[in-house]
Wavefront OBJ file of the C-alpha trace (Angstrom):
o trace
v 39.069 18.358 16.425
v 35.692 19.246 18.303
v 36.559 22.959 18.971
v 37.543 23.935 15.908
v 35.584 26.314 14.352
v 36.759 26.126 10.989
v 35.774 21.977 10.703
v 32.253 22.744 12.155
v 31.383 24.672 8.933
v 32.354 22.001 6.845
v 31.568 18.969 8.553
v 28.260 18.787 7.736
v 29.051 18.334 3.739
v 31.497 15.964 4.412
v 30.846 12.109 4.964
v 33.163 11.822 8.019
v 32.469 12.776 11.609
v 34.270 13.344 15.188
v 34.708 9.889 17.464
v 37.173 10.400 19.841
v 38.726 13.400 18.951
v 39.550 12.301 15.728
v 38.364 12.358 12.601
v 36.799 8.887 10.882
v 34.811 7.037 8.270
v 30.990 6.352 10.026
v 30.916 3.245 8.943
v 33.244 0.506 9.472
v 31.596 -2.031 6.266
v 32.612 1.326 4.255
v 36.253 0.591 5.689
v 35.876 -3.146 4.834
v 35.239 -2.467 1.417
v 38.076 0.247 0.714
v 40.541 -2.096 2.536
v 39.060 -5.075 -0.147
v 39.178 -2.371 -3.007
v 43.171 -1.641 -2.051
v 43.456 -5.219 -2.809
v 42.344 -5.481 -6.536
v 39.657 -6.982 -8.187
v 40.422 -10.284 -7.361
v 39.484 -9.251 -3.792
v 36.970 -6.424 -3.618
v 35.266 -8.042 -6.792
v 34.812 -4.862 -8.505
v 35.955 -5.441 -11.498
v 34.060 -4.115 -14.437
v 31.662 -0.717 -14.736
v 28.726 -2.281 -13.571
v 30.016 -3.998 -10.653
v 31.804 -0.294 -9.760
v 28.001 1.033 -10.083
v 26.889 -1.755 -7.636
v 29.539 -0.708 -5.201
v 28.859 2.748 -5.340
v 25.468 2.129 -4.119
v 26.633 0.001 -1.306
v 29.345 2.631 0.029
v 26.475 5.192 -0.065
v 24.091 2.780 1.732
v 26.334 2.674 4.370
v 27.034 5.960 4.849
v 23.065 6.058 5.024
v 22.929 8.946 2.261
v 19.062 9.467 1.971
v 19.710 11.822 -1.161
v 18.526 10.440 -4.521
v 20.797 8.651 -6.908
v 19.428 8.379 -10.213
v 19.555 5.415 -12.076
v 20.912 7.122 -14.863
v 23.731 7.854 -12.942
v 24.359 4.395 -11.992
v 24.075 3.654 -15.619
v 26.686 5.914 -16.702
v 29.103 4.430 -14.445
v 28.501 0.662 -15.583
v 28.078 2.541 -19.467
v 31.609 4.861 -19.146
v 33.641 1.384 -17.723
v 32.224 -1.382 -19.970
v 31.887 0.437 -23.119
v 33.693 3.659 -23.868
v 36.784 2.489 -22.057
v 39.404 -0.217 -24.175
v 40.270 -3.449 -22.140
v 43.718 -2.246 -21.807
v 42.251 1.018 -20.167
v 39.653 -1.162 -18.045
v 41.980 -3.306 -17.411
v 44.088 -0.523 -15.405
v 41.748 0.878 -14.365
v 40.313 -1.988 -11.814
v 43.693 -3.281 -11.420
v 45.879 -0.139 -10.687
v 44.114 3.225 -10.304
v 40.998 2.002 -8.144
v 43.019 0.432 -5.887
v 45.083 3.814 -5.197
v 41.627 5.683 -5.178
v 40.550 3.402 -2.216
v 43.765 3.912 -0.747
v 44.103 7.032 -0.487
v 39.923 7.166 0.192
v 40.989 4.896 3.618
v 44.263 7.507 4.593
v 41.446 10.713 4.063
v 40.389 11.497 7.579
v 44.135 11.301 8.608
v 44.659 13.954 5.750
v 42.228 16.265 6.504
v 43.170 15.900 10.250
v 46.800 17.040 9.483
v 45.566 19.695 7.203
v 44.182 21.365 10.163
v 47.550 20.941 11.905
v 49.434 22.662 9.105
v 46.568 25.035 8.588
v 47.363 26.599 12.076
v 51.134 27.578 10.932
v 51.113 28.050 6.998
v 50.584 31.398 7.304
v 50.888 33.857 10.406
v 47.579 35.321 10.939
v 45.652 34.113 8.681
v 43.032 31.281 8.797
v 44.121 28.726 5.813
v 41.717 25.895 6.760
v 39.134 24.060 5.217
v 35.850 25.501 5.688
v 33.123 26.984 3.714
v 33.822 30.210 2.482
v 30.762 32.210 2.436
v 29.545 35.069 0.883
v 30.682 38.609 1.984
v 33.645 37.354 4.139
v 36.951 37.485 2.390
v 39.429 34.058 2.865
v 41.023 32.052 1.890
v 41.680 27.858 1.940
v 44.905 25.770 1.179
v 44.795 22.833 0.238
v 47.706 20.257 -0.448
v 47.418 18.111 -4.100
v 47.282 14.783 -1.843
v 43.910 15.900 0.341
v 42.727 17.344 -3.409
v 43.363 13.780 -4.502
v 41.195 12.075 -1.551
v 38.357 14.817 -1.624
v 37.969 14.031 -5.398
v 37.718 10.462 -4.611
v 34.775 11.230 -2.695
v 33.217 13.007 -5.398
v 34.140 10.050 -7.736
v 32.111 7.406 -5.367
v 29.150 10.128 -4.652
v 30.312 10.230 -1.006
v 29.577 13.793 0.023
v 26.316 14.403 1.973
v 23.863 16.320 -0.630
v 21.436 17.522 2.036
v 21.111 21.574 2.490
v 23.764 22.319 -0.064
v 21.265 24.049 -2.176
v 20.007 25.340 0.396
v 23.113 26.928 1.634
v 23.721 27.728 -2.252
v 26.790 25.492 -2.494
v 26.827 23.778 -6.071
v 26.621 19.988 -6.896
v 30.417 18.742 -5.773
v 29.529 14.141 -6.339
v 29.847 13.369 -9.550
v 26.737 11.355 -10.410
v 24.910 13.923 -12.680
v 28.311 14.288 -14.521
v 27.551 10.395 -15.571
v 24.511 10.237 -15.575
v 24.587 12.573 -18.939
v 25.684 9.750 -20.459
v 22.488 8.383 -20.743
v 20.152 11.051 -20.778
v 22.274 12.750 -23.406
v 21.707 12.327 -26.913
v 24.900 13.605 -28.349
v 27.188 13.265 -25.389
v 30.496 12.524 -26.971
v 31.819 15.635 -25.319
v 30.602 14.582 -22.181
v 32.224 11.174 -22.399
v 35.779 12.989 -23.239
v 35.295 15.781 -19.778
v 34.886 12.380 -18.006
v 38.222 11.219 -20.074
v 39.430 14.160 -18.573
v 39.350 12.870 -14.960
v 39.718 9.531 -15.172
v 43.300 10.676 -16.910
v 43.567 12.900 -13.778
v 43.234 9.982 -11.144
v 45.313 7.942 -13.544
v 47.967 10.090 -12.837
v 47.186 10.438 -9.298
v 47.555 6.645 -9.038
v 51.446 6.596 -10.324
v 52.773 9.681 -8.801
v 50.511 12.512 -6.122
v 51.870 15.381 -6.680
v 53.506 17.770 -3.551
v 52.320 21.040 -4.190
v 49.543 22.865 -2.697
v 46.320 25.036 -3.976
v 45.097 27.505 -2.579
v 41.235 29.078 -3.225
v 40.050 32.516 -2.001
v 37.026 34.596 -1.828
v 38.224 38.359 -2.562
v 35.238 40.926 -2.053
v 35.480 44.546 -3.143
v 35.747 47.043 -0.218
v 32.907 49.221 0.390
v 34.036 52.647 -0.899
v 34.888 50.382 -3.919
v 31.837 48.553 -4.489
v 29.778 48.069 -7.411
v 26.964 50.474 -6.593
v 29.753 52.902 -6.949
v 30.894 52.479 -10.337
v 28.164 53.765 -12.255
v 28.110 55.559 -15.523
v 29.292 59.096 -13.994
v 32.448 57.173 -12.598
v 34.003 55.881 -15.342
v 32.855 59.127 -17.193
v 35.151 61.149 -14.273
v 38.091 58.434 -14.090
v 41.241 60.040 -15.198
v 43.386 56.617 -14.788
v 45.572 55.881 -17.928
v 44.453 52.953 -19.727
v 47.061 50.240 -19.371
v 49.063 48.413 -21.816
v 47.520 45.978 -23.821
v 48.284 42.959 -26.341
v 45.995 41.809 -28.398
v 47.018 37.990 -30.213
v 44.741 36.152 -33.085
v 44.981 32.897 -31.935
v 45.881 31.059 -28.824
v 44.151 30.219 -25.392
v 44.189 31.733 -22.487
v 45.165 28.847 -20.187
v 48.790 29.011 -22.578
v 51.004 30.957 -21.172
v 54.199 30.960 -20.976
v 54.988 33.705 -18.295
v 52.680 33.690 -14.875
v 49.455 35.555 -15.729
v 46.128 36.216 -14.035
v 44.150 34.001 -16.115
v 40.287 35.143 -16.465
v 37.599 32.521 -15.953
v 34.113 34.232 -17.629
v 32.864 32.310 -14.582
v 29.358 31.171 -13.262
v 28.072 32.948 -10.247
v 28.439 29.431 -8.960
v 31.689 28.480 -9.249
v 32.570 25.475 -11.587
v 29.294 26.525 -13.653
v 28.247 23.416 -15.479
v 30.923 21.432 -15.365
v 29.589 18.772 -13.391
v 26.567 18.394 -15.573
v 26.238 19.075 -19.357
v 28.308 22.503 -19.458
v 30.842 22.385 -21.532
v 32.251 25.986 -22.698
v 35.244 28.215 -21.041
v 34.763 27.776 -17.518
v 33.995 24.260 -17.993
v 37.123 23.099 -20.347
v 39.145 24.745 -17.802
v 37.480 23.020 -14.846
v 38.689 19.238 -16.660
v 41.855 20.003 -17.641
v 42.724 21.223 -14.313
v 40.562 18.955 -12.224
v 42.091 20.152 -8.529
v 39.484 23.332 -9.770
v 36.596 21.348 -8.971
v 37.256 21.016 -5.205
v 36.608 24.372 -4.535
v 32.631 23.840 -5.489
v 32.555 21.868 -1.968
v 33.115 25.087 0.040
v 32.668 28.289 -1.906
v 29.154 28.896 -1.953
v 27.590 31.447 -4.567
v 28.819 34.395 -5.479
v 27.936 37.818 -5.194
v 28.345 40.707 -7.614
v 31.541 42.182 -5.678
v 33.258 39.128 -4.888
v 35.718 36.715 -7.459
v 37.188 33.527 -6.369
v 40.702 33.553 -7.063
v 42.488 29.748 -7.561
v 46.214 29.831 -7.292
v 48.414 26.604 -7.929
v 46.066 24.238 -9.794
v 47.865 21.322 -11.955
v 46.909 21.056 -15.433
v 47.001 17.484 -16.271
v 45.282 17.267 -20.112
v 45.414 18.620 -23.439
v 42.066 18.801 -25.475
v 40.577 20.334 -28.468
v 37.561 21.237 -29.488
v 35.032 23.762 -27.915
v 31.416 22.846 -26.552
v 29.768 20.005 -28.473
v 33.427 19.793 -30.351
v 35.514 19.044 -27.339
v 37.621 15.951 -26.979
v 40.476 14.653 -24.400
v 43.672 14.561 -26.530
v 46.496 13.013 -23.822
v 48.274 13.923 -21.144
v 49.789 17.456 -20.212
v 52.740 17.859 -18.048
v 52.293 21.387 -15.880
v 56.056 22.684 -16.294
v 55.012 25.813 -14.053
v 57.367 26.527 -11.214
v 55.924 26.779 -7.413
v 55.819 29.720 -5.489
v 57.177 30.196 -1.809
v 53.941 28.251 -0.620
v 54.549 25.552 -2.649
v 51.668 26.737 -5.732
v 52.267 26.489 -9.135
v 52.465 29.484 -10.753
v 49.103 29.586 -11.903
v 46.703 32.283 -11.297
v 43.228 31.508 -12.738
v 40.169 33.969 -11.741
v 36.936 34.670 -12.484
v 34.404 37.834 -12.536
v 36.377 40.955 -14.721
v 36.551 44.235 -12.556
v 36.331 42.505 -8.904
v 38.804 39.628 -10.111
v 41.251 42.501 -11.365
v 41.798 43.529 -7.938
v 44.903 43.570 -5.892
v 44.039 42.381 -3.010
v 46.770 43.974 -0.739
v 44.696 47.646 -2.134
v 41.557 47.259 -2.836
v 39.935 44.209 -0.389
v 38.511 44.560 2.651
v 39.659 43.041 5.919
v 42.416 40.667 3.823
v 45.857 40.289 4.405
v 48.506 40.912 1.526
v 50.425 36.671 1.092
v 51.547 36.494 -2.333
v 50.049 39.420 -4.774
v 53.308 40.707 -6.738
v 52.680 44.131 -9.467
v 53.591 43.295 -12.557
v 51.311 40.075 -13.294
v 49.608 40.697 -16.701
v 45.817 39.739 -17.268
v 45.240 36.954 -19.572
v 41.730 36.608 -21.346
v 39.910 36.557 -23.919
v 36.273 36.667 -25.891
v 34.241 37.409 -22.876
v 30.350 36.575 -23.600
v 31.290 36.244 -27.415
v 30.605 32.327 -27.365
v 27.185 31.394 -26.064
v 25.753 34.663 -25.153
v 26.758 36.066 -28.532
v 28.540 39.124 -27.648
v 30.735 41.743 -29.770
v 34.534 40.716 -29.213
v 35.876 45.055 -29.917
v 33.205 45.814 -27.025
v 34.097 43.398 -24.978
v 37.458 43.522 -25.354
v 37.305 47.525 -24.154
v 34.994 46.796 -21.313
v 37.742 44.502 -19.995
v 40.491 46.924 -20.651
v 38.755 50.118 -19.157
v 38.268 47.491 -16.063
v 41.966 46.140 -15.749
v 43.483 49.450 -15.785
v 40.946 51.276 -13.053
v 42.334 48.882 -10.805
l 1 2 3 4 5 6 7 8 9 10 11 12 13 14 15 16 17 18 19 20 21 22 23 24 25 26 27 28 29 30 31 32 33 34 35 36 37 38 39 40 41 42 43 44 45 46 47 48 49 50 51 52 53 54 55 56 57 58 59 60 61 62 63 64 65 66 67 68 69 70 71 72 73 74 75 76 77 78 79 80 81 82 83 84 85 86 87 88 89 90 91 92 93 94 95 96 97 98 99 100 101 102 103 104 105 106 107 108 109 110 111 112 113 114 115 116 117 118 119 120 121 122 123 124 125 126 127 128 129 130 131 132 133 134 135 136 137 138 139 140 141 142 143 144 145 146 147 148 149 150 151 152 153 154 155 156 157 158 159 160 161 162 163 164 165 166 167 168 169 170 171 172 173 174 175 176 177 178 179 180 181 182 183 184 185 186 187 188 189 190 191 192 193 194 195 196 197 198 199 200 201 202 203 204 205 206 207 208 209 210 211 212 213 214 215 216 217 218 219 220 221 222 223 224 225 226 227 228 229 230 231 232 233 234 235 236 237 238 239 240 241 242 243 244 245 246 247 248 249 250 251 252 253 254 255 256 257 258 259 260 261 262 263 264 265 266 267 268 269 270 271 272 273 274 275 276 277 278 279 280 281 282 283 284 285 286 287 288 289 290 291 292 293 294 295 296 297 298 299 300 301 302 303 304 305 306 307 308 309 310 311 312 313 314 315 316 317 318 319 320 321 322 323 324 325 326 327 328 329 330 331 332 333 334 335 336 337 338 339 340 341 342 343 344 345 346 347 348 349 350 351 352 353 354 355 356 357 358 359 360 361 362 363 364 365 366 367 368 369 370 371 372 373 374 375 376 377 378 379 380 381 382 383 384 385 386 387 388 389 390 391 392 393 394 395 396 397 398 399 400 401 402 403 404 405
């Protein structure tokens, strides 16, 4: 594990390290209490929202995180478990689904460790490993559902390392500020139902993880085709014809019943808000499809060439509502069928003229895997919520930029 290049980028913003050649928890009293957690309530003692809280802060303790951990945060947790949750839910919650999280928490360095084994193979001559995908360098990372499942465990129990991501201009990935709105939110019934959201997720996870994989990857315009290019005189001279178009009155972009490239009006950091008080397109899309939020571990800000494109990533809730308005509403089942690398049909990308791009044409240095013609563009208002833009001129900026490319 040492030598590989790919693990040395990311090891430092993960909460594991090297002993042995292998990969391992640091501490072995973290061990102890995942092993008691596996166990239930009756042995780990965790058995209510504030006990949970008191356990987070132990697990963190010994993985000697010097980063701060509000007290809101810890609030949140104790808040979200005791008080917006039924006994029934509680109830399986401590009983069923934390044990599996712990589980599958104790199994994650033997995960990760045959991800890089797989990673070598997946794909002939290209590097499919976990590692952080910076700026300027097209990649791309897959990652299977299970080692989704035990890196969003970490992010549940604040495990990852928060030192020099901002630095490194990686985005929040624990999950503490996500809570912690709880309390330092006056009207936070949305953010109660985005954490609905993903405790539904890991309930799921708990009873059934799923086989398929995800894969995420940075696509970066080439240089003839770069932004500083496509001024006013170019689209003034472009001749291209401008594709065909549907326009629909209702419906969301993340419904579709045929495979689509589905346009997140993303962020320059991926996952925008979602892990704090954001709670608009990109957002929505990052709860109901939690597996989304992994990719803010390793995929760093983006620049005004690049897109991140995600490709397989479960749905797992149904919701309504919009910003202040939006509420959990039950469980989804993702009927999409996989692709020859085991994906789910499901194409979701941000940025508009670089996230149009076929990759096989128009990126640099990349490798063509999967890219078929004939996927249609799904999207929608973009800038007409928030930033109060006009839907007609919006809606032709996107066209004129789908059919250049």
């Amino acid at each position: 594990m040492e030598k590989r290049e790919d693990l040395e980028t990311i090891l430092p913003y993960l909460p594991l390290k090297i002993q042995d050649s292998s990969l391992s928890w640091p501490s072995p009293h973290l061990v102890e209490i995942l092993e008691a957690m596996t166990k239930g309530p009756s042995h780990s003692g965790v058995d209510s929202g504030q006990s949970l809280s008191d356990s987070i802060s132990d697990m963190r303790q010994t993985l000697s995180l010097t980063s701060y951990l509000s007290s809101s945060a810890l609030q949140g947790y104790a808040l979200f478990f005791d008080e917006r949750m039924s006994k029934d839910e509680s109830s399986r919650w401590f009983n069923e689904v934390l044990p599996a999280i712990a589980c599958l928490l104790l199994r994650f360095p033997s995960l990760l460790e045959l991800h890089y084994l797989n990673s070598d193979n997946l794909i002939n001559g290209t590097k499919t490993g976990l590692r952080v995908l910076g700026p300027n360098k097209a990649g791309i990372v897959f990652l299977s559902q299970e080692l989704i499942g035990a890196l969003l465990s970490c992010s549940f129990f604040c495990l990852f390392p928060f030192d020099n991501r901002g630095l490194n201009h990686l985005p929040i990935i624990n999950f503490d500020k996500l809570f912690g709105s709880l309390i330092n939110t006056g009207q936070n019934e949305h953010q109660e139902n985005k954490i609905k959201c993903i405790i539904h997720y890991f309930q799921r996870l708990s009873s059934c993880i799923p086989p398929a994989f995800v894969s995420f990857e940075r696509k970066i315009l080439s240089l003839e085709q770069n932004s500083s290019s496509l001024d006013e005189g170019f689209w003034r001279k472009s001749t291209v014809n401008l594709c065909p178009v549907e326009v629909h009155t209702s419906g969301l972009i993340e419904d579709q019943s045929v495979e689509a490239l589905e346009v997140d009006f993303a962020n320059k950091n991926l996952g925008g808000g979602a892990l704090r008080k954001g709670c608009v397109q990109e957002e929505i899309r990052f709860m109901i499809n939690p597996e989304l939020i992994v990719g803010m571990l390793f995929l760093p800000t983006m620049e005004v060439t690049e897109a991140i494109e995600v490709v397989g990533a479960e749905r797992f809730s149904h919701y309504t509502g919009y910003s202040s308005s939006f509420r959990f509403s039950g469980d989804y089942i993702d009927t999409k069928e996989t692709d020859v690398f085991g994906r789910r049909k499901t194409r979701i990308t941000n940025k508009a003229l670089c996230g149009f791009l076929h990759v096989c044409k128009k990126q640099s240095n990349a490798q063509c895997i999967d890219h078929e013609d004939g996927v249609g563009v799904a999207t929608g208002n973009w800038g007409c919520g928030a930033y109060g833009g006009d839907p007609e001129l919006k809606s032709l900026l996107q066209w004129l930029a789908v059919s250049q490319v």
